[in-house]
C-alpha positions as CSV (number, residue, x, y, z in Angstrom):
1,X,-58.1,-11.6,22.3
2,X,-55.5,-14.9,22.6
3,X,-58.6,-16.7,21.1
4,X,-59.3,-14.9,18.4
5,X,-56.0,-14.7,17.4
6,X,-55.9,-18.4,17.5
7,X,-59.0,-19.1,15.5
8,X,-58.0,-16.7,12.7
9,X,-54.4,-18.6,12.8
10,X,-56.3,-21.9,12.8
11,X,-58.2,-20.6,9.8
12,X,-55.9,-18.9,7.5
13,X,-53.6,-23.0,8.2
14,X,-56.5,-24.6,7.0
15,X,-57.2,-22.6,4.0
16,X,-53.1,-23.2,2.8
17,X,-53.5,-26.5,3.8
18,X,-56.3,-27.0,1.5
19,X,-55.0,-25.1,-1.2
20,X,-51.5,-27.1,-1.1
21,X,-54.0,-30.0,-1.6
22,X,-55.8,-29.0,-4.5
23,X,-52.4,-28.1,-6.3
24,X,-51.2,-31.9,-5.2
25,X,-54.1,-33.2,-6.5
26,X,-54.0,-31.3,-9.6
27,X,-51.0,-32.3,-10.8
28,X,-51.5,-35.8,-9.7
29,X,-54.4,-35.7,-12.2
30,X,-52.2,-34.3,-14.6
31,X,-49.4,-37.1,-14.5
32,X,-52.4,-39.4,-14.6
33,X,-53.6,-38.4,-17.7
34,X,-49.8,-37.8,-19.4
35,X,-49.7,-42.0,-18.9
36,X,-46.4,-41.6,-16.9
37,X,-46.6,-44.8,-15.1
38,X,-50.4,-45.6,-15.0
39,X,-52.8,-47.3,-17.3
40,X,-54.7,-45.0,-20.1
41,X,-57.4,-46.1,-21.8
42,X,-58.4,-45.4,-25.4
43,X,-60.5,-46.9,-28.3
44,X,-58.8,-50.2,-28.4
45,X,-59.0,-50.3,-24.8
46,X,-56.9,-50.0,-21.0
47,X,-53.2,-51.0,-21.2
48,X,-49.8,-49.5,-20.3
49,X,-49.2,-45.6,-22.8
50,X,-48.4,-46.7,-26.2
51,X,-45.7,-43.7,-26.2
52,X,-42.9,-43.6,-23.6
């Protein structure tokens, strides 16, 4: 019983765990393609956003 109680603990950790990364990496992506603060590329080419 103690060890299935563990596993489904162990499971239901992993699943938020991955979830919370998903969401991080989501609005990493997002930020990413906003041009806050990294390099965007465009027709005349890869340099810093032309808006700030």
């Amino acid at each position: 019983m103690l060890a299935r109680r563990f596993t489904i603990v162990c499971l239901l950790v992993s699943v938020f765990g991955m979830m919370l990364s998903v969401l991080v990496a989501e609005d990493s992506r997002a930020n990413h393609v906003r041009g806050t603060g990294f390099l965007s590329c465009d027709a005349n080419g890869c340099g810093l956003p032309a808006r700030r």
